[in-house]
N, C-alpha and C positions, 0 to 999 in steps of 0.2 A: 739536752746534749749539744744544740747545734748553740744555744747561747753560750754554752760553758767555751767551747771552740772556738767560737770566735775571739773568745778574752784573750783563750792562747795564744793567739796567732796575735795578738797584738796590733790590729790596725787600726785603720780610721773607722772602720764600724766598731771595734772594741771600746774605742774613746766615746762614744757617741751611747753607750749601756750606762744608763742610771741606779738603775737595780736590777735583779732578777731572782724572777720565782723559779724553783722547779719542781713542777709536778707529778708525782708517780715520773720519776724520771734519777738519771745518774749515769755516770759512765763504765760502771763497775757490776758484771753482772752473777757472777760466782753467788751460786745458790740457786740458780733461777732453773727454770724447767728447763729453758732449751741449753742451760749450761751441764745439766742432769743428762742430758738426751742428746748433746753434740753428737756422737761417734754415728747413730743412728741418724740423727738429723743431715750428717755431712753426706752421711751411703746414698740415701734419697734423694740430693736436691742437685744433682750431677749437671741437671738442666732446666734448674730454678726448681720455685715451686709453686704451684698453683692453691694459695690461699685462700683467693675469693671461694673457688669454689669447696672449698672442703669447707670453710666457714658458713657458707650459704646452706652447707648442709646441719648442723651445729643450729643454725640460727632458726632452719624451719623448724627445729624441735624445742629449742632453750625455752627453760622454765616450763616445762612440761613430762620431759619422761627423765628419771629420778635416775639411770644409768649415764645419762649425760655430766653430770653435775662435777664430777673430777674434769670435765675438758669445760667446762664452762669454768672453773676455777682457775683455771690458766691463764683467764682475761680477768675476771672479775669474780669477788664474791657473791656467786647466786642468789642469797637471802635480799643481798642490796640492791638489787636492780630489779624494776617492774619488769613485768614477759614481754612489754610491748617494747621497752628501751633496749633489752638483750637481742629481742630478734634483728632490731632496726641496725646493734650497732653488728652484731656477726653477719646480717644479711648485707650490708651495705659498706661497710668502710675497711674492708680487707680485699686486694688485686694479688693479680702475677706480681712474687718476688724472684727479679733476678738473680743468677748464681752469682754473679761481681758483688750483690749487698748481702748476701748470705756469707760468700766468702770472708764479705769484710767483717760483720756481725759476728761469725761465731770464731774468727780465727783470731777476735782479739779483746772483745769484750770480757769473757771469761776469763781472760789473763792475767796476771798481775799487772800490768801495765794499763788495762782497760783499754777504750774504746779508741781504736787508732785509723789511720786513713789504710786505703786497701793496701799500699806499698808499706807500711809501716812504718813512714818517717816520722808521718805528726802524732801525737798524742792528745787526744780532744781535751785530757785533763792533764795538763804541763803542769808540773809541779812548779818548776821553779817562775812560770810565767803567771800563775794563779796565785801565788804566796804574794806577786806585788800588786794583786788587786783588792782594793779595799771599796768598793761599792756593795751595799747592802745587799746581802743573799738569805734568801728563804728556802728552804728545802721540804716538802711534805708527801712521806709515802707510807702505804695502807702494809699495816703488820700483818696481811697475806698477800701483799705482791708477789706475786712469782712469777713477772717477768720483770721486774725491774725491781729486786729487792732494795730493803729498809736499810741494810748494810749499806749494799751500793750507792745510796744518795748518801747516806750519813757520809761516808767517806769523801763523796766529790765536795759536799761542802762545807766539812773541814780541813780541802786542801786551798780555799780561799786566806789569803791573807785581813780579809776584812775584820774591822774593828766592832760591827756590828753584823751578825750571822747568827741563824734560827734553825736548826732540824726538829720538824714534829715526826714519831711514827703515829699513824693515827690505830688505835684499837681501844678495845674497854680495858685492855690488860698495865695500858697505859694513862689511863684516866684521861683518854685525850678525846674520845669520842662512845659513844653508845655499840656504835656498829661497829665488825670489823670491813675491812675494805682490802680490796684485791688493786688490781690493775688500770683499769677503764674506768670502774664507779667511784673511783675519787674525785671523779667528774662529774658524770651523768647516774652517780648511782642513788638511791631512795633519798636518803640522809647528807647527799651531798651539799645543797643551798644550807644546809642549818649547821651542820655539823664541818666542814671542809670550807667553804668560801670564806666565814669568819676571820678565818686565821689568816687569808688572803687580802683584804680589804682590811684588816684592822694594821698589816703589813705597811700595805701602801700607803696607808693615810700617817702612818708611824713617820717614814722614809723615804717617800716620795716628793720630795720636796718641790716646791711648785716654780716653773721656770723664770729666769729673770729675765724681766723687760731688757729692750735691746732700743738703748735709746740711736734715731735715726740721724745721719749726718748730713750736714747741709751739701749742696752740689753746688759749688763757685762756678 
């Protein structure tokens, strides 16, 4: 999200992007659980919300009691993640979110317009400033995401103007991988090195063209 944004915005970090991958990522969230769950989501989080610890509680059971398994689907597809990687990632890599990125999160992601700044000027995904970007883009998200659906990337990265652009959805239903894949294990999940990086690395070595020497000038 925050690469696609910046392209928006067109500055000198913008010029300065050679490629980009997005993973399990998009700016466009309709379909997702908390796009399902906004109304309730909005009731509850009056004054943030405390993730770490509802997660932490999640994490001391994942891959272990078989009632869990719908809220572990939320982050990731269960089957593909070891017990020990599920606990480490719901035990450890979720804080207090405040209500300013909640507000922003769900008051515009699920929107037509997708992912915008908290005031709703900027648009992370500018149509009209995306169409003039032609730097190679990769898009890959797991056909059970549901936080960041397959929709939602397919669209951010057919609103590139580039000449050469890639979306995979990764599942078996698509011949693209064995596993299916949620959220988080498109990363760190069982089948991710063998089944997910490939198509990363055969990217970059594609399109990543290697820099040009920068011959040095004399000082008179």
């Amino acid at each position: 999200m925050l690469a696609v944004g910046l392209l928006s915005q067109q500055g000198r970090l913008a010029s300065a992007i050679r490629s980009i991958t997005l993973v399990a990522s998009g700016c466009f969230g309709r379909g997702s659980w908390h796009g399902v769950l906004r109304p309730l989501i909005n009731h509850i989080t009056h004054y943030g919300f405390p993730a770490g610890i509802i997660c932490q509680g999640i994490g001391a059971f994942a891959g272990g009691v078989a009632a869990l398994w719908a809220l572990e689907a939320l982050f990731y597809w269960p089957s593909n993640m070891t017990v020990a990687a599920a606990k480490r990632l719901m035990s450890g890599c979720f804080g207090y979110i405040p209500v300013g990125v909640i507000k922003q999160f769900m008051g515009s992601l699920n929107t037509e317009e997708g992912l915008t700044s908290y005031d709703g000027k900027f648009r992370y995904a500018d149509p009209q400033a995306l169409r003039a970007v032609d730097v190679p883009v990769l898009g890959l998200n797991g056909t059970w995401d549901l936080f960041c659906p397959a929709t939602g990337g397919r669209r951010t990265v057919q609103m590139f103007g580039s000449s050469s652009k890639q979306f995979v959805c990764l599942g078996p239903e698509y011949g693209t991988s064995k596993s299916h894949y949620g959220h988080f294990d498109i990363v760190s999940g069982k089948y991710a090195a063998e089944e997910v990086y490939p198509y990363i690395t055969s990217w970059l070595e594609s399109h990543d063209a290697p820099l040009q020497p920068v011959q040095a000038q004399q000082v008179q």
